[in-house]
N, C-alpha and C positions, 0 to 999 in steps of 0.2 A: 148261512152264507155271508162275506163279506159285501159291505157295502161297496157298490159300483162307482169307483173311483181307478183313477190310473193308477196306481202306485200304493202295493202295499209293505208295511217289512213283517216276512214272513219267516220265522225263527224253526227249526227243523233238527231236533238231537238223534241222534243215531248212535248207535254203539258198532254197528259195521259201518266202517268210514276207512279214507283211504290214510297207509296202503294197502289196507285190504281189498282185495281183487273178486270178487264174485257180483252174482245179480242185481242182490240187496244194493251195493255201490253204485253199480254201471246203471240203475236205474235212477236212484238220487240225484247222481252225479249229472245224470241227461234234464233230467226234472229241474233242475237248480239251475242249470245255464239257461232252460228255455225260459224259466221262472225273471229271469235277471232281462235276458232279452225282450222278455214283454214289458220291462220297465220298475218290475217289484226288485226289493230291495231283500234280500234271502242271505240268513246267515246260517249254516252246521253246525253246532257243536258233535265232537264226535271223540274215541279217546285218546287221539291226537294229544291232547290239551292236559289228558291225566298220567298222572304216574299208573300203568297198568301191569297185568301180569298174564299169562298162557292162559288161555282157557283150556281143561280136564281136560285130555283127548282129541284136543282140536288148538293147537299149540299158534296156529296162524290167525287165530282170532284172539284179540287182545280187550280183558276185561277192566274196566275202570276201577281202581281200588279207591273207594273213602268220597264218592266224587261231589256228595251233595252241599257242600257251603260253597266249592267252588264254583258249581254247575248254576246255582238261583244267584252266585253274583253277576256271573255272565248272565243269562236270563234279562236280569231286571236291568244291566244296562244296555241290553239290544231292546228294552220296549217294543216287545214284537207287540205288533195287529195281533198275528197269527200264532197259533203254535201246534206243531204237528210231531208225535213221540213217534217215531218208526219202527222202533224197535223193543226188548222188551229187556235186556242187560240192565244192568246195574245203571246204567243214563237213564234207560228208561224209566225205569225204577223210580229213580230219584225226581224226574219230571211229572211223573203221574204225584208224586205224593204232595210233591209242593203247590202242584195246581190244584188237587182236590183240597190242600191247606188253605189255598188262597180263594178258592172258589173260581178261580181260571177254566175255560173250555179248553179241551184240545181234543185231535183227532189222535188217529192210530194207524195202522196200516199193519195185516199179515202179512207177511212174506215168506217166512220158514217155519216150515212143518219141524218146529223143536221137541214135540212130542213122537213122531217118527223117532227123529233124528239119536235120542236121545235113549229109544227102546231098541236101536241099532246098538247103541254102544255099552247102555247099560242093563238093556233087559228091563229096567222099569215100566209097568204099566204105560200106558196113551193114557189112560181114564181121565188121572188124577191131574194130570199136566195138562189134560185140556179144560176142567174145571178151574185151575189155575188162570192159563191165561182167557178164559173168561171174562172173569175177574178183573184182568188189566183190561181188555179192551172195551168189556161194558161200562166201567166209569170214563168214558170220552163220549165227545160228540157225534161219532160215526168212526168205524172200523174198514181203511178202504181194501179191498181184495180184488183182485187179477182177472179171475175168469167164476161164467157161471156157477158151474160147477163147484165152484170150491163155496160161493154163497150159497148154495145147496145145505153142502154140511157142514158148514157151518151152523146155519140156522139150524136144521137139526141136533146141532150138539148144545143147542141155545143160546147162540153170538145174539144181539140184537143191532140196530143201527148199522147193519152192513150197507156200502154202498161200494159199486162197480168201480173199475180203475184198471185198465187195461196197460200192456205196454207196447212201446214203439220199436223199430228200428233205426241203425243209421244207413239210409240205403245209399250214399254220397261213397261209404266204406265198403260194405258187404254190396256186392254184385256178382255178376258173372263170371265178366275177366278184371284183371288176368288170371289164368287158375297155376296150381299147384303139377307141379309136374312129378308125379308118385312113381318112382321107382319101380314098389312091385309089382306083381301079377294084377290086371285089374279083375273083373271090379273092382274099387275102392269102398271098404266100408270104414266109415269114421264115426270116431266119437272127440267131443268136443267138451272141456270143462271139467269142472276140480275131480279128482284123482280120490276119493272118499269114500268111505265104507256104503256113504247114505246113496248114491249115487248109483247105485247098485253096478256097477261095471263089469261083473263076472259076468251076470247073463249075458252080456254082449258076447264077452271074448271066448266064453263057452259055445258059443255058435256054431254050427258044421255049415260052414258058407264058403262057396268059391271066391275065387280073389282073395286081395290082403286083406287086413284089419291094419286100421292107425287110430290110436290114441294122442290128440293133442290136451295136455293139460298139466299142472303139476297138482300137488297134494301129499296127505301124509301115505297115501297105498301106491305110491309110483314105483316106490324103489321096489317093494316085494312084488309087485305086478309083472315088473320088466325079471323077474329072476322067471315068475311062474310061468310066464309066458314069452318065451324067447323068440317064438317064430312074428310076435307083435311089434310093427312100431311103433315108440316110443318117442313122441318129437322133443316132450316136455313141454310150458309154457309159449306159447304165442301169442302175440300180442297183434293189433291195428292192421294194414297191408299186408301182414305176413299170416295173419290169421284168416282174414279173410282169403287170399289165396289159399288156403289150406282146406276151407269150405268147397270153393267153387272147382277143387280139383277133384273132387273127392265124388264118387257114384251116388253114394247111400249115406247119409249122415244117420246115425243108430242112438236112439236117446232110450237110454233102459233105465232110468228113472221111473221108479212109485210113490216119490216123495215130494215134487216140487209141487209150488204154488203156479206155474207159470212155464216159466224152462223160454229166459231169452233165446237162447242159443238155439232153436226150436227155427224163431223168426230171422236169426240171424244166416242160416243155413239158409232156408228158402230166400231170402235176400240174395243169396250168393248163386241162386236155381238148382240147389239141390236135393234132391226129396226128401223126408223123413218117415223113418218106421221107429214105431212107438207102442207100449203098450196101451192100453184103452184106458187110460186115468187123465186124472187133473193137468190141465196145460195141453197136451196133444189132444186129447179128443176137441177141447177148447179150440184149440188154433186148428186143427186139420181137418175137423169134420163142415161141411158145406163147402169147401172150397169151391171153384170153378175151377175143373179140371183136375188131375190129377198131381196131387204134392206131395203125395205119399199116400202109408198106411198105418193104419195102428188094428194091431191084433194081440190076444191073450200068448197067443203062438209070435215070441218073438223072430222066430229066424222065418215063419213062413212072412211078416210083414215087413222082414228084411227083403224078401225077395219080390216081396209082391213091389213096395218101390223101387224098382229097380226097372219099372216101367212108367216113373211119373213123367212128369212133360214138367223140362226147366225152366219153358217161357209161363208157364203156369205157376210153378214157385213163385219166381219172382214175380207176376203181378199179385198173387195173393199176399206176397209181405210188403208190396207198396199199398194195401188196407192200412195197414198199423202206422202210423205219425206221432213223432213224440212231441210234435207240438198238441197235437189231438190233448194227449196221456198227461202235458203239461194244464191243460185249461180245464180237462176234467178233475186232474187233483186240487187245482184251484178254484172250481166251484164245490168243492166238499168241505174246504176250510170255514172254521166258525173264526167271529171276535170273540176275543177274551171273555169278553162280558157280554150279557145279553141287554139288548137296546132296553134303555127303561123307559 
């Protein structure tokens, strides 16, 4: 832990950084201003800063080409306190080697299931990709992770030094009103967020469910989504006010993910009082099981726990996602941080 003082400078690389648009970001991005607002000094490296190039099959994620003399001179003149790898790209990479060169602490943090994501696109094993990032996140001082569950198996796949780290909402944004006024036939079922193979989005749209279905989100499977699926709408990308109206209009928000760490967009829905059904994994059962009151469902049977929320109670959404505070989320990542060096 950092020594109890007001003000620390706390140095933070990331390889998703903006303008990349997903979780990994929108959680950073929240964590770094509340970070600054409590009075620490917080800098990002991310690949902003590098010459980079497409990553394989996932063309909106951009990888730092060559990054490591640039990345330790940056480094060594933010004299961070702190330092925290996010991610596990080619930044990462380069930050783990030079810390464990220098004998520097840092932490780590999961966020994407790369090993999923990666036997979606390539068919390669899980095994071996989790032994890998093993590897990277047991040489740090702690590895922070989202919900119980996922430190479950972790531990089981033999992580060590996991510690808890939950995420927030912006409930100022995501609310009730005003909602979305949805053309079609209602119910409203929605989905919300990247447009991706990992994503699993057919099960949704595969559903025999009354009412519409809407997809807000962009990604590389939108275009051939909208060919396969013509009776779907398609909004594309949405972004702040317009997004969240798009939540709070909507019956059922449908999250067919088996892959996430967490699934903001989970909390951001009930923020806005609208239920969610979900399959029984990581992040939804996390966020939905205990609620007070009815916030949805999560069953193996997706379309029946489509319908079963479709009886949740809105004022019950949203007081359950005014639980999550990302100031909370900010203070808790800030008590997992180490100093560089351990006090002699």
């Amino acid at each position: 832990m950092l020594p109890d003082r007001q003000s620390h400078r706390i140095l933070i690389i990331s390889d998703a950084w903006h303008p990349q648009v997903n979780g990994v970001v929108r959680t950073m991005t929240t964590v770094v201003n509340e970070l600054r607002v409590m009075g620490h000094v917080v800098e990002v490296i991310g690949p902003d800063r590098f010459r980079t190039i497409p990553c394989p099959t996932y063309p909106d994620i951009a990888l730092s080409l060559f990054p490591r003399r640039a990345l330790v001179r940056m480094i060594q003149e933010f004299h961070p306190d702190a330092l925290h790898i996010a991610t596990e790209g080619p930044l990462g990479q380069a930050a783990r080697r030079w810390a464990l060169r220098t004998g520097f602490r840092f932490t780590t943090a999961f966020h994407t299931r790369f090993a999923e994501y990666l036997h979606a696109r390539t068919r390669i094993p899980v095994r071996p990709i989790y032994a890998w990032m093993r590897r990277f996140h047991d040489a740090g001082a702690g590895t922070m992770v989202a919900t119980r569950s996922l430190q479950d198996e972790l531990a089981s796949r033999g992580f060590s030094q996991i510690r808890p780290w939950s995420r927030g909402v912006d409930l100022d944004l995501f609310k009730p009103e005003p909602r979305e006024d949805w053309h079609p036939p209602r119910p409203i079922f929605i989905y919300v967020g990247r447009v991706a193979v990992e994503k699993n989005i057919g099960a949704f749209l595969d559903l025999d469910l009354p009412g519409s279905k809407v997809v807000v989100g962009g990604g590389p499977r939108l275009a051939s989504l909208r060919r396969e699926y013509p009776a779907v709408t398609f909004t594309g990308p949405r972004y702040g006010e317009e997004l969240a109206r798009a939540y709070a209009g909507a019956d059922v928000f449908v999250f067919p993910s088996l892959t996430d760490t967490f699934g903001l967009v989970i909390l951001e829905s009930l923020a806005c009082g609208t239920p969610v059904a979900a399959f029984p994994v990581t992040g939804p059962k996390d966020v939905l099981t205990g609620a007070a009151g009815c916030v949805g469902a999560i069953n193996a049977d997706l379309r029946q726990a489509a319908l079963d929320a479709l009886q949740g109670d809105r004022q019950a959404c949203r007081a359950h996602a005014e639980l999550y505070s990302w100031r909370a989320c900010a203070e808790l990542f800030l008590s997992h941080l180490m100093p560089l060096r351990e006090a002699s």
